[in-house]
Phi, psi and omega in degrees: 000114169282138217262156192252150191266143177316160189282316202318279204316279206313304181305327197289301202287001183223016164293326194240134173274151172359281188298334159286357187297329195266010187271118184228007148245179193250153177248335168211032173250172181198147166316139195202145164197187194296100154018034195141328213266027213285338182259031182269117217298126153081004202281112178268099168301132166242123179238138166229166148195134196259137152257136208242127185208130177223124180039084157296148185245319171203129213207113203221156162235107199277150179198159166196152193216189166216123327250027182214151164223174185196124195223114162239148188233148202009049165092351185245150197287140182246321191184166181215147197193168024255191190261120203282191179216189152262182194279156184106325215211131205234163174233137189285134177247168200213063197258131169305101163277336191328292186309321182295317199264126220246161175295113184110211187285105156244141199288121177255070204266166158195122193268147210243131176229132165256081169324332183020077199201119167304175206180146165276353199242342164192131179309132181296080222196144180310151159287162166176172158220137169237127183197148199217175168228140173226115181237141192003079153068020177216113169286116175248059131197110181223157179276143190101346170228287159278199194046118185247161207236159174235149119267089149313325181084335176303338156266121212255130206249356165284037182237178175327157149275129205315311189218154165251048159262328183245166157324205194289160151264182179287142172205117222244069211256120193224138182276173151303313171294016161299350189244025197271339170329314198253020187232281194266148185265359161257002206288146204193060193265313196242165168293135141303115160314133186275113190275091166275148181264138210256106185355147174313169179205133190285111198225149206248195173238163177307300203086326186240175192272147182257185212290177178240114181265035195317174152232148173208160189277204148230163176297107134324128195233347167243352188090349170255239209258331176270108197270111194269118109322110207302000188190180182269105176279142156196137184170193207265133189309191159173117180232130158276130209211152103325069214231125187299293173227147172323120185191160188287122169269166128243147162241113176251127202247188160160174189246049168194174182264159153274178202293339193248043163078030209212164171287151194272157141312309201197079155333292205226188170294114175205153183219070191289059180206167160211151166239111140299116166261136188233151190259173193281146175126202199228156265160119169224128225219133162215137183289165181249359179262191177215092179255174163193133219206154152256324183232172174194160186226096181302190164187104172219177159296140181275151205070351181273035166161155167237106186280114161299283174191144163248121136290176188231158159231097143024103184238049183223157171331120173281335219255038198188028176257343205274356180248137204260055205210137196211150189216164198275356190255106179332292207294323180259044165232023148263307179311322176324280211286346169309310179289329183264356158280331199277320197293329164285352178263336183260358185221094169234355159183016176192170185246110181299119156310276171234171183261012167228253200347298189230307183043029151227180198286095181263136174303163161091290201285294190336330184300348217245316196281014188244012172283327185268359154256338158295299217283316167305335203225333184091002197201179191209036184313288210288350193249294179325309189277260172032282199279317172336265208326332188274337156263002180283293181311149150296300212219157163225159211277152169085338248219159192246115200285143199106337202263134167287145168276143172298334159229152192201144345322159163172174166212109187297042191281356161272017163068042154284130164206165182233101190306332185260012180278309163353319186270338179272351159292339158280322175320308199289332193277347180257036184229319184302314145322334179285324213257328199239321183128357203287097200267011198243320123353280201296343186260351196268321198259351150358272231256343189272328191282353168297312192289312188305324182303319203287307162291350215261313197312321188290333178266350175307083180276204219279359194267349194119346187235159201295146181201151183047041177292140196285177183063223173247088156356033209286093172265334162183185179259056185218179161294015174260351180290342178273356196223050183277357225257179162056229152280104195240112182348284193283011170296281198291336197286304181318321181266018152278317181283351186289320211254353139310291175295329166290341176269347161269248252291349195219355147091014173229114208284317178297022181258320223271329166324310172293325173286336185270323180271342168318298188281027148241352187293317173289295182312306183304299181296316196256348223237125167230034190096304193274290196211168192253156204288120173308321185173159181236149181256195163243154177263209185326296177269042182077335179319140153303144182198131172293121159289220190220033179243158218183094172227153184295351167265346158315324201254352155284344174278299196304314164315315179273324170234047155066054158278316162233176171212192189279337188283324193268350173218056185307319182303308202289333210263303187323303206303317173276333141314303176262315185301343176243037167305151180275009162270326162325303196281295163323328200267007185106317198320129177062024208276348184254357175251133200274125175315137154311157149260209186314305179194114088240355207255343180274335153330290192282347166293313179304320188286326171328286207308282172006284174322318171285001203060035196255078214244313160323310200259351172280313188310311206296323182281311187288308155327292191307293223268326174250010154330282172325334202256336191276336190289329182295297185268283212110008195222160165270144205254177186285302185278178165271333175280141181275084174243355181219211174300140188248000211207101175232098192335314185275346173296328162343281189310019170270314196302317150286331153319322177312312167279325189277336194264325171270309200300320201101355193272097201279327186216176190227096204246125126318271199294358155250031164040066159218140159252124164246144181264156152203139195282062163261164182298110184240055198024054186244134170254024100222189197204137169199145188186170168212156182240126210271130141233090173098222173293308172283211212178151183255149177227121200211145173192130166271135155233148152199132205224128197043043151093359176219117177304138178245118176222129195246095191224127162283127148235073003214165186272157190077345200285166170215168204212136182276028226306106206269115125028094179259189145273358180229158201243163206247120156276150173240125134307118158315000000 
């Protein structure tokens, strides 16, 4: 039985048509912003313009801003943007108004806040807003003609940076008639600011779906000041307040309690709070920001405000209801919707690390999360923009050239990168190719993965392998993160599979030669029999000398990119199977070698364990370590621990082990219109789901029983379907 989607989802996924994804020009507006002030830290804009409309037929707003926008028409919210880009280069949204706009005058306001701040989350870049109004097919309002601009003054720009990933936090001085700007068409309180036209702007199309703004509340949960979600949420904050006498509101959020049942101050560096200072009258408080939070903690003086309620409006993926999955065990059809919180708060136009802390894009987690928007959406929209943004610079600023930034959009100004997420960017552009057919990308991006190559060469010593690679060293978030120095093993395996892979999509056969003498170059040096060696330095006399680190996310590299395998190495493939189970691992097994963490090395044991058909004992495993997390947040964490981010973009990819390793759906080729099934005992007594392809969908539902599957599959038209060779045997059912 397939679950039928909220009438909400339904209106969210057909509000906006089609045809605007591609609108990436203005026919008469132009950039525009306050005179002098275009690089002005913190500085928050109000653009209005009344517009007069009788019987509308259709009516859209084209926009793009530097670096935030926020739009509301006769006060009530339409939308928040833009959709990021790389530097230089800005992307146009498109919204269908028809429904905000009433017979006679309506207000178009949008407020613009330019941060000029370097940032992991928006670019330090000039301000500006280009915005045009169009009512049946004639534009009557545009910048650079209309719209007139504010400095309100309502947001206070002298405060902390939120993070030093993200901009300012918020802080607030506000009368009750603040929002009257974006309500009355006389409204006439403050000068209009003098509005100049602003260098040209390199301009893309959106592209990505746009965002789903439901709202929803939250609980009281003490009877005072503490407010629950039902889950880790993200989108913008909202309160409804009373305020008796003038007083300081604060709202303090996070997505975990501290020991003594309270919102932490300050949990992590993060300054997880906003402040209203407020005058006597009613309040309806919206952040202007996008945060995620479970809880939140009011604070004012007492008796001075009364909380009505607090809510969220939503800042998440729209694209991702139409997939499906339900199994005879509860517990992974929690994980099921567990993975699709984190995939809806982290992927709304770049694939996010997390959705409070930064929210831009990191390579290394993308490989993982951009599996989980084909399988969730049927498309690789958000993956299409991703690579884009990494290909648009000639070059990029702060970074050492040929090197990718590890995140992007972002600005890197203490020249930090992590050379080896660079390498996992190739990996994703050849499965991205695999996923959409786009073979015209993938030749596009030919000279930035050559210029990677180029840099890598200067590290090369004399056995052949990568040695001092500069900068941050990423082997996991574990203790392999210490033992990086000199020559590093699992460092040297990713880039033979790097160079492997450049040698299929581009046809140069001396690449997969050189990754085959790398990986066997690595087995001799690194291998000591049992298990292999993190890495070696040199000593006095210059010798290479192995050291005496030796970690469990080391010995999943050699695996996942083929240094050995279970055929060519069956003890070390036992040994790691079974000896690092996380029930092993509990009892002490291997207790002198420091465990992986989430990620990259426990990832990469599921893609083994996968690989292997071990799909019973990957439930098992995938149960124990992420159950415990969902039962806290409802979301999957960076850490095993909430010691970090809680609600994390790569948590997304359980949803795909579900499907390929329970539901069975191993593999997904579009362009050759095939499904391969492949059946194993993953201790389930049935499994049934869909899966979005493109616009259609695969419908697949399993019973098994003594040793043979019964499968029940809808396929897309044209599609044919594989039964990949078990050990068990596959009935196909009408």
């Amino acid at each position: 039985m397939k679950r039928l989607l909220p009438l909400f989802l339904l209106f969210v996924a057909s509000s906006h048509n089609a045809d605007l994804e591609q609108c990436d020009k203005f026919e008469k507006a132009v950039a525009v912003w306050s005179e002098g002030r275009e690089k002005e830290q913190n500085l928050t804009l109000s653009f209005r313009e009344v517009v007069e409309v009788k019987g509308v037929e259709r009516a859209y707003v084209r926009l793009t801003a530097s670096c935030d926008y926020r739009m509301r028409i006769n006060g009530e919210f339409v939308a928040h943007g833009p959709s990021v880009a790389a530097h230089d280069f800005y992307r146009v949204d498109c919204y269908d108004v028809t429904n905000y706009l009433r017979e006679g005058r309506n207000i178009v306001a949008i407020e613009v806040a330019g941060y000029n701040t370097p940032s992991y989350y928006l670019l330090d870049q000039p301000s500006f807003l280009q915005a045009e109004v169009e009512v049946d097919g004639r534009v009557v309002a545009a910048t650079g003609k209309e719209f007139r601009a504010y400095d309100l003054a309502q947001r206070v720009a002298d405060v902390p940076k939120f993070s030093f990933q993200r901009p300012h936090t918020e802080q607030y001085n506000l009368k009750a008639d603040f929002s009257e700007w974006t309500t009355n068409p006389d409204w006439q309180s403050v000068a209009p600011e003098k509005l100049v036209e602003q260098p040209h702007k390199e301009l893309l199309v959106r592209g990505v779906a746009y965002p789903d703004y439901t709202t929803h509340n939250a609980q009281l949960i003490d009877g005072k000041t503490l407010y629950k979600f039902a889950t880790n949420s993200t989108g913008f904050l909202c309160a409804k307040v009373r305020v008796l006498k003038p007083t300081q509101l604060t709202l303090r959020f996070d997505e975990i309690l501290g020991e003594d049942g309270r919102v932490m101050k300050r949990r992590l560096s993060w300054k997880p709070y906003i402040i209203y200072n407020l005058q006597e009258g009613e309040y309806e408080l919206e952040s202007f920001e996008p945060y995620t939070m479970q809880y939140v903690e009011v604070f004012a003086e007492a008796e001075a405000c009364e909380v009505e309620s607090i809510y969220m409006r939503d800042y998440c993926n729209s694209d991702c209801h139409r997939a499906t999955f339900e199994a005879s065990r509860e517990e992974l059809n929690e994980l099921f919707e567990a993975s699709r919180r984190n995939y809806r708060q982290n992927v709304l136009d770049v694939y996010m690390d997390c959705p409070g802390r930064e929210r831009t894009g990191w390579l290394g987690d993308s490989y993982f999360t951009s599996r989980a928007e084909f399988n969730f959406s049927g498309k690789s929209k958000v993956e299409h923009n991703f690579l884009e943004n990494f290909l648009l610079p000639e070059k990029f600023r702060d970074i050492a050239d040929g090197m990718l930034p590890m995140c992007y959009p972002a600005d890197h100004r203490d020249g930090n990168f992590i050379p080896n997420f660079a390498m996992w960017f190739v990996l994703e552009l050849e499965e991205y190719r695999q996923r959409t057919g786009d073979v015209a990308t993938v030749e596009r991006a030919r000279k930035r993965v050559y210029d990677l190559l180029d840099y890598y060469k200067p590290f090369l010593n004399e056995d052949g392998l990568l040695e001092n690679l500069e900068r941050w060293v990423f082997v996991d978030y574990s203790h392999s993160n210490k033992c990086t120095q000199g020559v590093s093993y699992p460092s040297n395996m990713l880039y033979a599979k790097m160079l492997d892979t450049v040698a299929r999509i581009y046809g140069d056969q001396s690449l997969a030669e050189q990754a085959e003498q790398i990986r066997k170059t690595i087995l001799r040096q690194s291998f000591n029999g049992e298990f292999f060696v993190d890495n070696a330095v040199r000593n006095e006399e210059g010798r290479l000398v192995l050291t005496e680190n030796i970690t469990e996310a080391c010995q999943y590299y050699a695996l996942f990119c083929e240094v050995v395998t279970p055929k060519s190495h069956p003890d070390f493939w036992l040994r790691m199977r079974e000896g690092f189970s996380p029930q092993k691992r509990e009892a002490g097994s291997y207790a002198h070698i420091p465990p992986a963490n989430v990620f990259i090395g426990n990832y990469l044991r599921f893609e083994m364990l996968s690989r292997e058909g071990y799909c019973s004992q990957l439930v098992e495993e995938v149960t124990a370590l992420y159950m415990p997390m969902v039962r806290i947040t409802g979301t999957l964490w960076e850490f095993f621990k909430p010691r970090a981010s809680c609600c994390h973009g790569f948590g997304s990819h359980i949803a795909h082990i579900l499907y390929r390793d329970l539901l069975g759906v191993y593999q997904i080729l579009p362009c050759e219109r095939k499904v391969r099934v492949r059946m194993v005992d993953c201790g389930l007594e049935w499994c049934r789901g869909s899966i979005p392809v493109g616009d259609e969908q695969i419908d697949i539902e399993w019973h098994y029983t003594d040793g043979e599957f019964k499968v029940k599959m809808a396929l897309p038209q044209g599609y044919t379907c594989e039964v990949v060779p078990t050990d068990y045997k596959v009935t196909l059912v009408e």
